[in-house]
PDB file of N, CA, C and O in Angstrom:
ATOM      1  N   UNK A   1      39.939  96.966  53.658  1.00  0.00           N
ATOM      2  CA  UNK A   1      39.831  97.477  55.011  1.00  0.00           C
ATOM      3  C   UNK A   1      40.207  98.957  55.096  1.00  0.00           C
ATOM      4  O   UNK A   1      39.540  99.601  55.906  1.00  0.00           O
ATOM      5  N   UNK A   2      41.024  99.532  54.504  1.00  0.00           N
ATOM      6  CA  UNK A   2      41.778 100.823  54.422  1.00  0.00           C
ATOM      7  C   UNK A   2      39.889 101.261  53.944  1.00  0.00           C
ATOM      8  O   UNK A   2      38.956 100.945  54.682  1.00  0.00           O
ATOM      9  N   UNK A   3      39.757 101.782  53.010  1.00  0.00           N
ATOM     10  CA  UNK A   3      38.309 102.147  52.307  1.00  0.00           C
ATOM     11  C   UNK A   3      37.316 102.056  53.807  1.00  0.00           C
ATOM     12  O   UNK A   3      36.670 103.103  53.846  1.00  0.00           O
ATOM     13  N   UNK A   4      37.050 101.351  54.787  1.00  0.00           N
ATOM     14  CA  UNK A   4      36.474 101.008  55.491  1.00  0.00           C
ATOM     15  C   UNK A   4      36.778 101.681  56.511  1.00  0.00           C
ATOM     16  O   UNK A   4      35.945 102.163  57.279  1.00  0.00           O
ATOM     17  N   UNK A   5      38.236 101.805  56.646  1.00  0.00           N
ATOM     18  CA  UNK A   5      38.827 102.864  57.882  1.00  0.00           C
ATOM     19  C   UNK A   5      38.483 104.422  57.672  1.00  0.00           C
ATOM     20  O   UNK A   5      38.012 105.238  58.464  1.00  0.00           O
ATOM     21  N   UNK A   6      38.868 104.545  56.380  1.00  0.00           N
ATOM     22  CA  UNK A   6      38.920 105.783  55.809  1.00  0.00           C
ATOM     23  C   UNK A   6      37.329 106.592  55.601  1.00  0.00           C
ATOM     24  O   UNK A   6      36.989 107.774  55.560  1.00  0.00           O
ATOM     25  N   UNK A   7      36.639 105.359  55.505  1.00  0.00           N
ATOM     26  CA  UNK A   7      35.052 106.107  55.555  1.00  0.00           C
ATOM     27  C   UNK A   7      34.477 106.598  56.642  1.00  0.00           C
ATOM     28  O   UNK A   7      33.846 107.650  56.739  1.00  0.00           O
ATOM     29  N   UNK A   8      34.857 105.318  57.967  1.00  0.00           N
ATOM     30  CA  UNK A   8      34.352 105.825  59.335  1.00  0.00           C
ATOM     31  C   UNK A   8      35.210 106.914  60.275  1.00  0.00           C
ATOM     32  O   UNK A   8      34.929 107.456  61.344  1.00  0.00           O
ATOM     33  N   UNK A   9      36.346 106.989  59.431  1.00  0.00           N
ATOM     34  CA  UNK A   9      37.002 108.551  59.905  1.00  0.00           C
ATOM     35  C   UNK A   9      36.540 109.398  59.573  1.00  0.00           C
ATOM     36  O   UNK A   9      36.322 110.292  60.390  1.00  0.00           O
ATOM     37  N   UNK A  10      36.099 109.576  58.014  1.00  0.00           N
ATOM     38  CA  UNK A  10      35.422 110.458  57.372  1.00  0.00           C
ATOM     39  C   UNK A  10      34.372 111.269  58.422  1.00  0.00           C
ATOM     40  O   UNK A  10      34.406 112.384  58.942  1.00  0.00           O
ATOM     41  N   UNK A  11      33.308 109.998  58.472  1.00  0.00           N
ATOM     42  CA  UNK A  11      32.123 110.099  59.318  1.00  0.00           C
ATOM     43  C   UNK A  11      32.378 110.438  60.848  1.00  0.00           C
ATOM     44  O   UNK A  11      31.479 111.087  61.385  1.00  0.00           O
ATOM     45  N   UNK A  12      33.317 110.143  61.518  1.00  0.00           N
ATOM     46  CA  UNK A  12      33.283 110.547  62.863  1.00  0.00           C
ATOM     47  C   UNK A  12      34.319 112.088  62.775  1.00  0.00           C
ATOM     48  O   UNK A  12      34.040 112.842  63.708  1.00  0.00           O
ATOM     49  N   UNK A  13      35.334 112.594  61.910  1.00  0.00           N
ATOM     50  CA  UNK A  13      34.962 113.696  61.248  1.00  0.00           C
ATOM     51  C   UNK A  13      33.996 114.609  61.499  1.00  0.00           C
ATOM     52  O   UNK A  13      33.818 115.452  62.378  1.00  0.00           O
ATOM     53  N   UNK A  14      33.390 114.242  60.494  1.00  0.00           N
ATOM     54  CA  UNK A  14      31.805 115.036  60.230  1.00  0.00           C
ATOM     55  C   UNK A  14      31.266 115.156  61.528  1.00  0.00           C
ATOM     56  O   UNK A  14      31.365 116.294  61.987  1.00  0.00           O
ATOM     57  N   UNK A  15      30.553 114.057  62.486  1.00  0.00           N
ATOM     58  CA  UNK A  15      29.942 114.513  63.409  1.00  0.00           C
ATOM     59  C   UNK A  15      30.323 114.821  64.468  1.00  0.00           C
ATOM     60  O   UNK A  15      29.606 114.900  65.465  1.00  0.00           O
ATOM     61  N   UNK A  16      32.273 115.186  64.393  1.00  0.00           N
ATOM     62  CA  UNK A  16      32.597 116.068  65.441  1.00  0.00           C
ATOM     63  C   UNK A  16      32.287 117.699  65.254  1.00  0.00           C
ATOM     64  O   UNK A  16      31.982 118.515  66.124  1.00  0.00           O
ATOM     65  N   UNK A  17      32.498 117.921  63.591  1.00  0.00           N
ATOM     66  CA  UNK A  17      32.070 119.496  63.249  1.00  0.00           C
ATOM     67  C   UNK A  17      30.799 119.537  63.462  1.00  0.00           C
ATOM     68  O   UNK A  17      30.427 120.691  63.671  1.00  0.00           O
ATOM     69  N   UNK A  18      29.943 118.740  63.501  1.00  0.00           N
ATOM     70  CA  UNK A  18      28.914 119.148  63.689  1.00  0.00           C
ATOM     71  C   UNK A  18      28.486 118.939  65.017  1.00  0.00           C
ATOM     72  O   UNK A  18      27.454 119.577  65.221  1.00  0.00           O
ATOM     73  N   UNK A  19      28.959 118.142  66.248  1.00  0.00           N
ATOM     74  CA  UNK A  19      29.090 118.384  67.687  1.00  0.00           C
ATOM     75  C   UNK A  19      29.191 119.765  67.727  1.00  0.00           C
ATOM     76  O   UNK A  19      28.074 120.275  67.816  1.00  0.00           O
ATOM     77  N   UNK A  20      30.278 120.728  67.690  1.00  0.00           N
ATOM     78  CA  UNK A  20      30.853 121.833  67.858  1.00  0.00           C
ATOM     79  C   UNK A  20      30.062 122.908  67.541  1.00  0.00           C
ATOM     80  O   UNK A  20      30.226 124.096  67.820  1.00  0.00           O
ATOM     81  N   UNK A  21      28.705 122.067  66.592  1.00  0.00           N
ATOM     82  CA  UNK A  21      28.150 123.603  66.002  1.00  0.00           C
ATOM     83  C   UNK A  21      26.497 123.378  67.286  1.00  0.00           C
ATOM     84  O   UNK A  21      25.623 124.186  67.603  1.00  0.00           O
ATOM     85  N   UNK A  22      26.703 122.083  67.643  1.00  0.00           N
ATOM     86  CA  UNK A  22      25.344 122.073  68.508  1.00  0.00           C
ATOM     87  C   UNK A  22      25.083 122.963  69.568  1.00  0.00           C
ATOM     88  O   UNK A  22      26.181 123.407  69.902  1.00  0.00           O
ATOM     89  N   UNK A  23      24.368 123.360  70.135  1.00  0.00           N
ATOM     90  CA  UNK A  23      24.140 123.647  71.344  1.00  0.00           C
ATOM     91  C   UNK A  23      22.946 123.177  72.340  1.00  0.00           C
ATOM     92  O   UNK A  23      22.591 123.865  73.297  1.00  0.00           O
ATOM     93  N   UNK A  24      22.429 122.056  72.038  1.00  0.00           N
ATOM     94  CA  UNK A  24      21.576 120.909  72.779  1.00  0.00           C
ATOM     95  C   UNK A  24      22.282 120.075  73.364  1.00  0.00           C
ATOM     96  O   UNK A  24      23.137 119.512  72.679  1.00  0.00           O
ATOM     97  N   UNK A  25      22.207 119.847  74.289  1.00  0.00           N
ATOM     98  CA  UNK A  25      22.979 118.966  75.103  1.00  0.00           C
ATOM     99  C   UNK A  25      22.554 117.597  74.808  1.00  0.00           C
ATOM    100  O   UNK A  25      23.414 116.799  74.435  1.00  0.00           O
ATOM    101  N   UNK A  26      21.381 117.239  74.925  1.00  0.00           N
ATOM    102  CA  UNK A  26      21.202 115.606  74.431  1.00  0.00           C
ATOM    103  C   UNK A  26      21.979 115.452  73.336  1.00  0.00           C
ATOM    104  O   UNK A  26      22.900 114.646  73.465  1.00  0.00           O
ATOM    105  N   UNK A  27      21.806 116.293  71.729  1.00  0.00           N
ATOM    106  CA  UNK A  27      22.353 116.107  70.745  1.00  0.00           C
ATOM    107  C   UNK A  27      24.202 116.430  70.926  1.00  0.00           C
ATOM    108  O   UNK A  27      24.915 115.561  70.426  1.00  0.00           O
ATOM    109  N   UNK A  28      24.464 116.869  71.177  1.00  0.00           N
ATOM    110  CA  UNK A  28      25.410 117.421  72.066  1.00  0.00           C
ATOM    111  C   UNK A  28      25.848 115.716  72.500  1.00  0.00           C
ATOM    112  O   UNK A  28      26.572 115.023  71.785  1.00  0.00           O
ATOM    113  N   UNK A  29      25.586 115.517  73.060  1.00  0.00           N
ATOM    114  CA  UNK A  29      25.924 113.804  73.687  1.00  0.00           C
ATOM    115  C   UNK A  29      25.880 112.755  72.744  1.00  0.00           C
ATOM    116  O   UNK A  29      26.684 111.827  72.830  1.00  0.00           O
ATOM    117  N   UNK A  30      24.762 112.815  71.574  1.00  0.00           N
ATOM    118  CA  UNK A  30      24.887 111.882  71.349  1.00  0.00           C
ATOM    119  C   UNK A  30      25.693 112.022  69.821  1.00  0.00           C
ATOM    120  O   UNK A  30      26.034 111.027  69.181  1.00  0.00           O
ATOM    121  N   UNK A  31      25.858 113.002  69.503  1.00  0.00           N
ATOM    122  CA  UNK A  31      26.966 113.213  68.148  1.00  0.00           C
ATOM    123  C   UNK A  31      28.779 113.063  68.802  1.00  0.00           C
ATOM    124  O   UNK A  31      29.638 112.397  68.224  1.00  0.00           O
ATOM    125  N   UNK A  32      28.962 113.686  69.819  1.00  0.00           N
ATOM    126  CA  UNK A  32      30.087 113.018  70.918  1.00  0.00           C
ATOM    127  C   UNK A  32      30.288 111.636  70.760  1.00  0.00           C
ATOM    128  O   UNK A  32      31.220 111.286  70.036  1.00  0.00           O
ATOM    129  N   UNK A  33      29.436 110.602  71.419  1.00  0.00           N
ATOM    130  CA  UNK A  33      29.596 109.400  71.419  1.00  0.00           C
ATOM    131  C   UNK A  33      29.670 108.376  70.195  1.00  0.00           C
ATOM    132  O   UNK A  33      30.072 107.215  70.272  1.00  0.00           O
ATOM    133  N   UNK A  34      29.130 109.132  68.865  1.00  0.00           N
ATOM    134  CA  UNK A  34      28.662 108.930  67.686  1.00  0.00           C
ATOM    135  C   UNK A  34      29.771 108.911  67.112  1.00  0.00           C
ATOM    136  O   UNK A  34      29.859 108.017  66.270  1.00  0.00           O
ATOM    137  N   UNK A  35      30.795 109.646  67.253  1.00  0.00           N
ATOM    138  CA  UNK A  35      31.958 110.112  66.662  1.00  0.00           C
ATOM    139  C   UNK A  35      33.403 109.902  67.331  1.00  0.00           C
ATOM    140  O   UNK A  35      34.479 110.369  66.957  1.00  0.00           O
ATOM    141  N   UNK A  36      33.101 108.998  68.520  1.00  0.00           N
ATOM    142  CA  UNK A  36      34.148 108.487  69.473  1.00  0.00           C
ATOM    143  C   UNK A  36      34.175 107.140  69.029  1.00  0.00           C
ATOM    144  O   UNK A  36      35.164 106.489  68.692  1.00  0.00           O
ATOM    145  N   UNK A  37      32.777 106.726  69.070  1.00  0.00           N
ATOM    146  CA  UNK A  37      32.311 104.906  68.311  1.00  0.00           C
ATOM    147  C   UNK A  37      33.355 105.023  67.029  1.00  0.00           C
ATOM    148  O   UNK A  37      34.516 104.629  66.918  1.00  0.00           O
ATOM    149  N   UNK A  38      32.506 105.701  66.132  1.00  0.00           N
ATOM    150  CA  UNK A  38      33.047 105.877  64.336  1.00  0.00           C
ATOM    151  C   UNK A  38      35.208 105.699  64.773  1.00  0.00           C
ATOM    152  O   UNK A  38      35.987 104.789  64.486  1.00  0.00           O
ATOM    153  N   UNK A  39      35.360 106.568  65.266  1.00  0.00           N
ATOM    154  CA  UNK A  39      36.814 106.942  65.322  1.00  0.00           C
ATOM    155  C   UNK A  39      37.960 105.259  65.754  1.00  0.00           C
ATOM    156  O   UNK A  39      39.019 104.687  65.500  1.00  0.00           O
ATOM    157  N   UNK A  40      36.784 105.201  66.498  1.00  0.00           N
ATOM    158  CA  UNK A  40      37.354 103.822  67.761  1.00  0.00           C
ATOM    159  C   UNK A  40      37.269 102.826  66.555  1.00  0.00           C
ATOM    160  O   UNK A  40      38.301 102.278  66.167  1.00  0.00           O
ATOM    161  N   UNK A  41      36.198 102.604  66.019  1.00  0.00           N
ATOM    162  CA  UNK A  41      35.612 101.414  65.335  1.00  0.00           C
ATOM    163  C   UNK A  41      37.236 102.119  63.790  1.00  0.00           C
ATOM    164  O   UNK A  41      38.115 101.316  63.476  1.00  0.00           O
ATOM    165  N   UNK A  42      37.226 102.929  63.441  1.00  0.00           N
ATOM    166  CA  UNK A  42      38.320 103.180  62.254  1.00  0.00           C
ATOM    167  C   UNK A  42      39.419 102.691  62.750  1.00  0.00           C
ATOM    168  O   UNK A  42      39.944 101.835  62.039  1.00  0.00           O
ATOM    169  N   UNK A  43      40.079 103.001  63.970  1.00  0.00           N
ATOM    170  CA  UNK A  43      41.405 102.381  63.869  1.00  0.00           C
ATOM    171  C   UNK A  43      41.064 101.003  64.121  1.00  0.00           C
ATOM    172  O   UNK A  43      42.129 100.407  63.959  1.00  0.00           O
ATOM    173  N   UNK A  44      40.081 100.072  64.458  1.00  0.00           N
ATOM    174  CA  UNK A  44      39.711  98.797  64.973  1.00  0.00           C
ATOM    175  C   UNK A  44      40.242  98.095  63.473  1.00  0.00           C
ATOM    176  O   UNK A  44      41.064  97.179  63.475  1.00  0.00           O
ATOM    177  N   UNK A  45      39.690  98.623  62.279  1.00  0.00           N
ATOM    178  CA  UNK A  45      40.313  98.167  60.812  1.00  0.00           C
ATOM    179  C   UNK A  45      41.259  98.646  60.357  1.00  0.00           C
ATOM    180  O   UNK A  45      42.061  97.963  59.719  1.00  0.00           O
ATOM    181  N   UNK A  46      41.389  99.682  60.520  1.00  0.00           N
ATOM    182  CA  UNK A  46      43.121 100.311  59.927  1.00  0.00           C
ATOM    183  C   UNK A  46      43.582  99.176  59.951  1.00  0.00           C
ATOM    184  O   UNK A  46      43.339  98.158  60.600  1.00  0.00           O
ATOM    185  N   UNK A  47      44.608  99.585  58.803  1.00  0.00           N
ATOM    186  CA  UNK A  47      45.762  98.475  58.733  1.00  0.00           C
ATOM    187  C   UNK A  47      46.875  98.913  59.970  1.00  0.00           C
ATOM    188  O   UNK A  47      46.740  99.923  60.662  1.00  0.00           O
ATOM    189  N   UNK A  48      47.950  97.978  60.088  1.00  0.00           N
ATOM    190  CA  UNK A  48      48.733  97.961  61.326  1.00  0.00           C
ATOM    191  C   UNK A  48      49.514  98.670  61.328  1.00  0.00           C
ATOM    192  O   UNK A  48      50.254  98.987  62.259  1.00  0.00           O
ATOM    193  N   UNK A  49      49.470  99.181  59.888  1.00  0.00           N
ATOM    194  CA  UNK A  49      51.450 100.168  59.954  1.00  0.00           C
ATOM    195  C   UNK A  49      50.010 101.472  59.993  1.00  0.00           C
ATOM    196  O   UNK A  49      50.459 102.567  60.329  1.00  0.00           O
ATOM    197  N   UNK A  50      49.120 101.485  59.834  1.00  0.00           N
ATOM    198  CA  UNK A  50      48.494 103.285  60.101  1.00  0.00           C
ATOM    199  C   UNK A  50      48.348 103.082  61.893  1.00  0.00           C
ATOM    200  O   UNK A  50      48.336 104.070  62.626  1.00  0.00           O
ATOM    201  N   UNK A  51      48.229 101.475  62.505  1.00  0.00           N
ATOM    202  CA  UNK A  51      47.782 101.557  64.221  1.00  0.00           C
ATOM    203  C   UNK A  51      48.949 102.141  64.793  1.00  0.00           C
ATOM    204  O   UNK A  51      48.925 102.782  65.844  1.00  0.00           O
ATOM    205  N   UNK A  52      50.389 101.838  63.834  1.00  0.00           N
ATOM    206  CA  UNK A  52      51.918 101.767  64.581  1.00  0.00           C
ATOM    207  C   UNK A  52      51.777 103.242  64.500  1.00  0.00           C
ATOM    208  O   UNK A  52      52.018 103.951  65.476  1.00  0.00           O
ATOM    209  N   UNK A  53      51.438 103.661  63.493  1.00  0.00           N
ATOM    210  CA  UNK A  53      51.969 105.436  63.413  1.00  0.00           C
ATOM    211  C   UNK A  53      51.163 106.273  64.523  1.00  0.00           C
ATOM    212  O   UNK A  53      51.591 107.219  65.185  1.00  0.00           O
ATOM    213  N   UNK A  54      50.085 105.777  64.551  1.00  0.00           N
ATOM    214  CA  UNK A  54      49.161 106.486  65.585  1.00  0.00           C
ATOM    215  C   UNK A  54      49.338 106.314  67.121  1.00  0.00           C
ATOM    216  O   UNK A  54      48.941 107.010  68.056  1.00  0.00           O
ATOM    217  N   UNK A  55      49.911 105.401  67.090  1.00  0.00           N
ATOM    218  CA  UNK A  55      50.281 104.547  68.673  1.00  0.00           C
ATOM    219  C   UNK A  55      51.746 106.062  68.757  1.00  0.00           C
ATOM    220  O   UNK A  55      51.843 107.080  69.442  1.00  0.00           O
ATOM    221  N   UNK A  56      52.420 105.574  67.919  1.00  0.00           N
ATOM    222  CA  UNK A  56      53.650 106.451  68.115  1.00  0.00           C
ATOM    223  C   UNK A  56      53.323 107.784  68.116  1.00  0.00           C
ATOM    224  O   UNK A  56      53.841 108.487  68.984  1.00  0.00           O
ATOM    225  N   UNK A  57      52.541 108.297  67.289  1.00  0.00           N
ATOM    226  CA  UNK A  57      52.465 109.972  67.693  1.00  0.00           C
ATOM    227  C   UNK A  57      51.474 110.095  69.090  1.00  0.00           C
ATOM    228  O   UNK A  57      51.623 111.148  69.711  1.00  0.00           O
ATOM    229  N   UNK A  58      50.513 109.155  69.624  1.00  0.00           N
ATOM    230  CA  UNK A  58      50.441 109.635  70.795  1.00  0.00           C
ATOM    231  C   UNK A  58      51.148 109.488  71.811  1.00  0.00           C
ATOM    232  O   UNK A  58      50.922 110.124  72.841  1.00  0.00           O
ATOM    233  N   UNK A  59      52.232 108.527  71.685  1.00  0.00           N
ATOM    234  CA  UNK A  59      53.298 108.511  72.639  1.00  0.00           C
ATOM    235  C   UNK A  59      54.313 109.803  72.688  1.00  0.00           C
ATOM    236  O   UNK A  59      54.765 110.156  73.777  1.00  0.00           O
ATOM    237  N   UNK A  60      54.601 110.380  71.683  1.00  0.00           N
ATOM    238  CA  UNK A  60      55.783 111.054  71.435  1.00  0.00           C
ATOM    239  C   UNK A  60      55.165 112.290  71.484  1.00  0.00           C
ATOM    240  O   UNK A  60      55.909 113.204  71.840  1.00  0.00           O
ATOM    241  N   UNK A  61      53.945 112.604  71.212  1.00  0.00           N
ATOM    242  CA  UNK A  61      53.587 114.263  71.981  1.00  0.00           C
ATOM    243  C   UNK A  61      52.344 114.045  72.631  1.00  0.00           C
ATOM    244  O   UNK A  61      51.328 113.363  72.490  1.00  0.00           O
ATOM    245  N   UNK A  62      52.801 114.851  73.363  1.00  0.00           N
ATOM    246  CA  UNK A  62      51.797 114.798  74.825  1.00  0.00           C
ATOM    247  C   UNK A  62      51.272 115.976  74.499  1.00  0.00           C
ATOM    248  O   UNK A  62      51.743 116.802  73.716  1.00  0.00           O
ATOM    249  N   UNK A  63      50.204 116.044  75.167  1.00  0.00           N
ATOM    250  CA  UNK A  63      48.717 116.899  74.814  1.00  0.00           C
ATOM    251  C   UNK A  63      48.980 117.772  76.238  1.00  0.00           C
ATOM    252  O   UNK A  63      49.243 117.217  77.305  1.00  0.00           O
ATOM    253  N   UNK A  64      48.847 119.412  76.048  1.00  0.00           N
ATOM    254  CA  UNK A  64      48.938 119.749  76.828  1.00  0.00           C
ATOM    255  C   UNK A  64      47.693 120.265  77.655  1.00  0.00           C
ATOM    256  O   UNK A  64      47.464 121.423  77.305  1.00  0.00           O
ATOM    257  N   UNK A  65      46.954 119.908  78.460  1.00  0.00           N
ATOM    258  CA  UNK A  65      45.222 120.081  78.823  1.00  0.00           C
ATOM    259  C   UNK A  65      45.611 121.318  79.954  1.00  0.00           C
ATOM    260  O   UNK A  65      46.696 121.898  79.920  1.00  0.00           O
ATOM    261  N   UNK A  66      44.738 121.563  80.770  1.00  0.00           N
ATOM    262  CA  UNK A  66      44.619 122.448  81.712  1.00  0.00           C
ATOM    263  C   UNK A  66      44.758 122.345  82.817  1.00  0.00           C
ATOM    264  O   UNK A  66      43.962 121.732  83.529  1.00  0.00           O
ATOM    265  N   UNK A  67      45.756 122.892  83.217  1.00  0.00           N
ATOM    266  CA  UNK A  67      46.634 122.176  84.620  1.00  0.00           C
ATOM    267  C   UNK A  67      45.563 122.659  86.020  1.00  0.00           C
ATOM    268  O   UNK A  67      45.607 123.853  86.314  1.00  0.00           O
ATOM    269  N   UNK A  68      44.859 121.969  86.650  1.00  0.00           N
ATOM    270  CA  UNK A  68      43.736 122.515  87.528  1.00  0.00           C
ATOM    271  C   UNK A  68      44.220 121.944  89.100  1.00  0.00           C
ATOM    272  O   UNK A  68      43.567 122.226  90.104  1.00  0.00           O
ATOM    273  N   UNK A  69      45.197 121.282  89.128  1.00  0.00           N
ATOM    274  CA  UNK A  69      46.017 120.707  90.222  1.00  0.00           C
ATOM    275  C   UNK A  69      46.909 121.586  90.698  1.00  0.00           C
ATOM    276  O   UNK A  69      47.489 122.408  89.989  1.00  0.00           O
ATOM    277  N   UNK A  70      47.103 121.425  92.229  1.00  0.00           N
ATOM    278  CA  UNK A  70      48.112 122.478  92.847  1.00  0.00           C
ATOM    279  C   UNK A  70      49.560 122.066  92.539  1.00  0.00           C
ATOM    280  O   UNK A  70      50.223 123.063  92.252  1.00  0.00           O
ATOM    281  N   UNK A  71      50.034 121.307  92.514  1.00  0.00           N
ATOM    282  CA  UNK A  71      51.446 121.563  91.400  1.00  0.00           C
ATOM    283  C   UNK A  71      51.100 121.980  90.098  1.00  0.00           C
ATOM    284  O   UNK A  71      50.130 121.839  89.354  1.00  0.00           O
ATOM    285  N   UNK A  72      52.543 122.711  90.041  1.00  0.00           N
ATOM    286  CA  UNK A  72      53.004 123.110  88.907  1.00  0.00           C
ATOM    287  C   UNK A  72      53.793 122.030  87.671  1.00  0.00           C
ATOM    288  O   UNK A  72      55.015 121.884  87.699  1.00  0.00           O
ATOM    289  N   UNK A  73      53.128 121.488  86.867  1.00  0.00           N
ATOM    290  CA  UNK A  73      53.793 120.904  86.064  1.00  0.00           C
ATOM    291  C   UNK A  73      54.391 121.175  84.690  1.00  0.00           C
ATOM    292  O   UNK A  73      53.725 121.353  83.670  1.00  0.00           O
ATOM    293  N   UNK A  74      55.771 121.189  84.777  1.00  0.00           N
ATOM    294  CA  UNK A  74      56.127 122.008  83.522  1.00  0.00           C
ATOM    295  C   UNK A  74      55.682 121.499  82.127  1.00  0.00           C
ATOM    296  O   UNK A  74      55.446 120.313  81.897  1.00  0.00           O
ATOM    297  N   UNK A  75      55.580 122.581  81.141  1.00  0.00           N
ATOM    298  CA  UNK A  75      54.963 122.093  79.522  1.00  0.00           C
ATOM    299  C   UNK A  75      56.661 121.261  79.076  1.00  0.00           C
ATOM    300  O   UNK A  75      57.835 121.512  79.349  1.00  0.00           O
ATOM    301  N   UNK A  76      55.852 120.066  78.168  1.00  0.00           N
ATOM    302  CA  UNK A  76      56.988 119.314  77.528  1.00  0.00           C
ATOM    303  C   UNK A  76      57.113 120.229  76.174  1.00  0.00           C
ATOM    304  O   UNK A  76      56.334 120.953  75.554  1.00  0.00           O
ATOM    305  N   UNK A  77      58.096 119.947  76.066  1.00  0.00           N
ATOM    306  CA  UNK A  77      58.897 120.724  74.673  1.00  0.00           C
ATOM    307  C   UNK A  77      58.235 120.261  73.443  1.00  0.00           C
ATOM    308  O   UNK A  77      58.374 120.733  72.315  1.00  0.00           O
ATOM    309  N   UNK A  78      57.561 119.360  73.781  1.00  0.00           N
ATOM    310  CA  UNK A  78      56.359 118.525  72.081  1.00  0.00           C
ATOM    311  C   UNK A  78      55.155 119.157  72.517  1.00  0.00           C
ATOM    312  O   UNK A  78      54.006 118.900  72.157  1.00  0.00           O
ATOM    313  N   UNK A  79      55.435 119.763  73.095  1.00  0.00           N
ATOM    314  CA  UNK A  79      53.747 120.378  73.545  1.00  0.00           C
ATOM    315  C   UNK A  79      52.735 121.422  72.078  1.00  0.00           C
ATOM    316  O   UNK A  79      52.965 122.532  71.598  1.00  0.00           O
ATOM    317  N   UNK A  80      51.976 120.716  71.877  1.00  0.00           N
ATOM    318  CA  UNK A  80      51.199 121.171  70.798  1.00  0.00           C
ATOM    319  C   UNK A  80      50.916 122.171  70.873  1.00  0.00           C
ATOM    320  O   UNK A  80      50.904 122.862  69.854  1.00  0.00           O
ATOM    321  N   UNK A  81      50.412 122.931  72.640  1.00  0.00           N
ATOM    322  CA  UNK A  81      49.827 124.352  72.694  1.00  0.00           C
ATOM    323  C   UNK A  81      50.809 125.025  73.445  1.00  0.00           C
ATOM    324  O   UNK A  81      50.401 125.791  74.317  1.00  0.00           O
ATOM    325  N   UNK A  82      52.205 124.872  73.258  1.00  0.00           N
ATOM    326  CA  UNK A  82      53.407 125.468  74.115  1.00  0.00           C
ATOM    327  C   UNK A  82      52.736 126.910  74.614  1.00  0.00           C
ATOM    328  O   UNK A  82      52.191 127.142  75.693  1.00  0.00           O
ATOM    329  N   UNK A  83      52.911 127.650  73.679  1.00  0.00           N
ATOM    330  CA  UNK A  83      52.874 129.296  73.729  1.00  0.00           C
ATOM    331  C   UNK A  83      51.474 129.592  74.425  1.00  0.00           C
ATOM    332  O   UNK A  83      51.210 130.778  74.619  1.00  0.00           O
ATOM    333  N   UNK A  84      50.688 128.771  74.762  1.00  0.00           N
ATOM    334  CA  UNK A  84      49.870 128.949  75.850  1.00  0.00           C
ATOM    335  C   UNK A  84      50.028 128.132  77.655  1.00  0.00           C
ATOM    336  O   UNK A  84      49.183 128.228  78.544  1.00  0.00           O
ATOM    337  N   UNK A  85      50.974 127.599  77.711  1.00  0.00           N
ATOM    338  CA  UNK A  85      51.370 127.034  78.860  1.00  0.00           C
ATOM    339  C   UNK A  85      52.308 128.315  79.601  1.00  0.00           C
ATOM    340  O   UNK A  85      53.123 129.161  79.233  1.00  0.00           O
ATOM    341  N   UNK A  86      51.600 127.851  80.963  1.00  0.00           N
ATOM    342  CA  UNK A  86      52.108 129.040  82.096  1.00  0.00           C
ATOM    343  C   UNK A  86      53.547 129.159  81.943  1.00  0.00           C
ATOM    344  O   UNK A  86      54.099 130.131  81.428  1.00  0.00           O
ATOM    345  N   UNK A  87      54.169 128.075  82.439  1.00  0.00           N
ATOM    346  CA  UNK A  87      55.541 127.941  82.561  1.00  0.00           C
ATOM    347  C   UNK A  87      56.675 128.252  81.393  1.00  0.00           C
ATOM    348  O   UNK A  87      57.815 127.808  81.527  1.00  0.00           O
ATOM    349  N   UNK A  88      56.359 128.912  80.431  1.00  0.00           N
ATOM    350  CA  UNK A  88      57.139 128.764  79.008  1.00  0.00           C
ATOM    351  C   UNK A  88      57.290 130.800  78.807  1.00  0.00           C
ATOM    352  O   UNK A  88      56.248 131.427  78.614  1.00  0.00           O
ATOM    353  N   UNK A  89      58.289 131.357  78.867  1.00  0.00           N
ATOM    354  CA  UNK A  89      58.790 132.848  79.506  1.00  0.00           C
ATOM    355  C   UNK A  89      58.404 132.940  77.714  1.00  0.00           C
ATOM    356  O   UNK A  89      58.731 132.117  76.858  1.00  0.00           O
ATOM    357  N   UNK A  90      57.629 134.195  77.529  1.00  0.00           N
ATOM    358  CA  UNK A  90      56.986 134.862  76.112  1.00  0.00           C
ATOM    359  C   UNK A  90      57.932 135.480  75.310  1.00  0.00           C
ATOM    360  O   UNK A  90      57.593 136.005  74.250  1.00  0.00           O
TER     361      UNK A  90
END
């Protein structure tokens, strides 16, 4: 199963770099979804101690996206893109 995980990561991988290099929007969509399937379907076989580790690092750092809401919400200190969050003095 590992071999099996490890291939369709491989592959959804691949057709995220190559999402990034598209600029067709159909293709564009369907290398996106292509590579969300692949990713989804890899941890579906992972073994359980690679589901535990992955479960835990998305719990324990939070992703910091683009705050487009009228509060201000401060960046968490696990914040991956700190030094680009408003609230964090340069």
């Amino acid at each position: 199963m590992l071999v099996l995980s490890l291939a369709t990561l491989t592959v959804a991988i691949a057709l995220w770099y190559r999402n990034r290099q598209t600029c067709n929007a159909v293709t564009h969509s369907i290398y996106l979804l292509s590579s969300l399937l692949c990713l989804i379907f890899s941890f579906i076989v992972a073994p359980w101690l690679i589901q535990l580790c992955a479960l835990i690092v998305l719990l324990v750092i939070p992703i910091c996206t683009v705050r487009q809401a009228s509060i201000d919400v401060p960046c968490s200190r696990f914040c991956l893109r700190r030094s680009h969050c408003s609230d964090v003095t340069k």
